[in-house]
N, C-alpha and C positions, 0 to 999 in steps of 0.2 A: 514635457510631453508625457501624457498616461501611458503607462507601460498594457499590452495590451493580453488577459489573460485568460487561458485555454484551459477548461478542465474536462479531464475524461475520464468517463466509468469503462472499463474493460470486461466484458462478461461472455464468456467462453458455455457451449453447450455439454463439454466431453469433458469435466471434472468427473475423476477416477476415483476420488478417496468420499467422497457424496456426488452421488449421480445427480444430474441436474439441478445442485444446488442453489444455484441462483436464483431459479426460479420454486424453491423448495419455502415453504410456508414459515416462517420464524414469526413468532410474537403475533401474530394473527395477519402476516401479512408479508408477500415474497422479500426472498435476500436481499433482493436488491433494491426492493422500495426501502431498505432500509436509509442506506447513501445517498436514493438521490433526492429521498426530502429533506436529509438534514443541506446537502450540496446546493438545491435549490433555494436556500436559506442566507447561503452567502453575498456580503456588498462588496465585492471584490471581485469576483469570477466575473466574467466579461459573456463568457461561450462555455457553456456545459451540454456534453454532448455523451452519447453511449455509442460504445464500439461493442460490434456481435452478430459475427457468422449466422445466428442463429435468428428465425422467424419470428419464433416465440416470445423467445426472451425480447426482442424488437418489440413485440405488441405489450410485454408487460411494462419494462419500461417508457413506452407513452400512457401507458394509463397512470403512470403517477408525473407526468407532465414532463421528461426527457424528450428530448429533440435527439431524432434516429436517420442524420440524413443521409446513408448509406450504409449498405452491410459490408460487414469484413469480408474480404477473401477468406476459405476455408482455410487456403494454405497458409493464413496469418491465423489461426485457430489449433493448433497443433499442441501436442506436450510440450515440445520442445521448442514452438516458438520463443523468442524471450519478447521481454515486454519493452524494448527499446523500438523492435520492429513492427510494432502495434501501433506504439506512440507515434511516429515517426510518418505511419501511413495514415491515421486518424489526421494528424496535423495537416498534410499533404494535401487531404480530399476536401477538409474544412477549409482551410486554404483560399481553392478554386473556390468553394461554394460562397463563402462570405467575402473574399476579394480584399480581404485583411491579414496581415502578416500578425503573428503573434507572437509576442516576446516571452513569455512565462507560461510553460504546461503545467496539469498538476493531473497527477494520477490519485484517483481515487479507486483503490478496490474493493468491491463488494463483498469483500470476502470478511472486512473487518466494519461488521454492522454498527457498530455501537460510537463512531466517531461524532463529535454534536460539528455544530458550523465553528461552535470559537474554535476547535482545535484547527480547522482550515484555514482559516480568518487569520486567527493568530501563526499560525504557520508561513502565508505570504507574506506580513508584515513583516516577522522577522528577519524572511528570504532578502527583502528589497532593503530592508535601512540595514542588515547588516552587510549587503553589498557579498552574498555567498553566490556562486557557480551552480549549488545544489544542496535543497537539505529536507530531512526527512525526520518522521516522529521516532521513538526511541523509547523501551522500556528498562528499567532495571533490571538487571539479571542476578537474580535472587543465588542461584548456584554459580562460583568462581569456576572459571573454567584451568584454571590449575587443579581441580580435581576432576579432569578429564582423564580419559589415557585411553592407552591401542592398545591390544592385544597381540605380543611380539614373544615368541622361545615358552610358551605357557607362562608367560609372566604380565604383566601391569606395567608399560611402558609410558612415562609422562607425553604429552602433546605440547604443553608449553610450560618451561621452566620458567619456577618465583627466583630469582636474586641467584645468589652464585651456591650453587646445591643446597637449596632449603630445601630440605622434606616436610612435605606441605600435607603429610598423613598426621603431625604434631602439630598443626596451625588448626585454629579456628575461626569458623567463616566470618565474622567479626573483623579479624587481623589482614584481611584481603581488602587492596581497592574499591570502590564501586565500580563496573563492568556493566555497561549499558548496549542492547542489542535494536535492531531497526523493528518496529510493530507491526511496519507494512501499512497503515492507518494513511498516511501523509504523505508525497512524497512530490516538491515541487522543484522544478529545474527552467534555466533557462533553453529556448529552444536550439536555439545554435551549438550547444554543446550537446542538443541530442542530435541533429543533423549531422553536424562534423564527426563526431567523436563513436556516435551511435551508444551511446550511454544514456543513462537517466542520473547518476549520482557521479561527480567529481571528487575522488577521496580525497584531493587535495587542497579542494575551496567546499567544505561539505557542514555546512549547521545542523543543526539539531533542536529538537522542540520533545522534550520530555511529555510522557502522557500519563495519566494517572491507569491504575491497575485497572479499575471497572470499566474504562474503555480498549481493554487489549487484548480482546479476542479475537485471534485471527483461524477461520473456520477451514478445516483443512482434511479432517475425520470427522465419522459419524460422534465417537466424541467429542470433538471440540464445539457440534451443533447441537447436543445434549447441553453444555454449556451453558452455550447462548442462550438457548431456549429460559435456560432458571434464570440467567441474568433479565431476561425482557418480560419476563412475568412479574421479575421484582421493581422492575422502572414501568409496568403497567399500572 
């Protein structure tokens, strides 16, 4: 039996660190057209849909051909919403509307323009034949985070110890594991573990799909939309 799957854009009006950047012009054309024509590009998505309080962003996202079949509650548009109870009520209303239960969400957010369809594609594939709860894309982390620390007594207090008292002021980044962080790009779950559990990621059945650099911008300040900007001029 086809497993049957959900994908959703989540696009908020009240972003604090870029005012309305969803709807903000990248590469000749809003943030969020960016996601949903590569999304609408996928042979695997079953239902791609946008979630958003917001009038606007509604009308932009159908003009690049997203289906908007209800608006969010504001009170699911908040800072401090988290995105399980976003998911969870997008899934709900889709639900009723299409009279299909769906086995597999995928969150896609607009915030990380630059994902093509194989990174999605290949994403669920990997989800289903490796038989994971939840997995999500992944970038190398260039800086080892054993060269973090707090600020404790006016002195440089480590955050996480290498081995049994290495002083990791004498290591070279070289000499350290590789240390991989989420893109935020990708990020597909079965739905019952977001129902049940109210999660999106099971850190204990949890895959991963590595993404290459030029796709890992995740826009969050006006700089990181300076970024993108050079990055979409260069793939223009």
């Amino acid at each position: 039996m086809k497993l049957k799957i959900l994908a959703v854009i989540p696009a908020r009006a009240g972003s604090k660190g870029v005012p309305r950047k969803n709807t903000k012009m990248l590469g000749g054309r809003p943030l969020l057209g960016w996601s949903i024509i590569e999304a609408k590009k996928s042979k695997l998505i079953d239902r791609l849909i946008l979630s958003t309080e917001d009038e606007e962003i509604a009308e932009v996202g159908k003009s690049f051909g997203v289906d908007v079949p209800f608006i969010r509650p504001k009170e699911l548009a908040g800072d401090k919403t988290h995105t399980p109870e976003i998911l969870i009520h997008a899934l709900n209303e889709i639900e009723k509307i299409d009279r299909i239960v769906y086995d597999i969400i995928v969150l896609l957010q607009p915030t990380v323009p630059f994902r093509k369809t194989e990174h999605i594609d290949k994403a669920i594939l990997q989800f289903i034949s490796e038989k994971f709860d939840s997995l999500i894309t992944v970038k190398k982390q260039d800086y080892p985070p054993w060269w973090m620390f707090k600020l404790e007594d006016k002195k440089l207090s480590t955050v996480f110890k290498y081995g049994n008292d290495v002083n990791v002021f004498n290591m070279e980044r070289q000499e350290f594991p590789d240390i991989y962080k989420p893109n935020g790009s990708v990020y597909v779950t079965k739905t019952v573990l977001l129902r049940e559990n109210n999660q999106l990621v099971n850190q204990k059945s949890c895959g991963y799909l590595i993404v290459e650099d030029e796709f890992q911008v995740n826009i969050d300040t006006p700089l990181d939309f300076d970024v993108a900007e050079s990055i979409a001029k260069r793939m223009s």
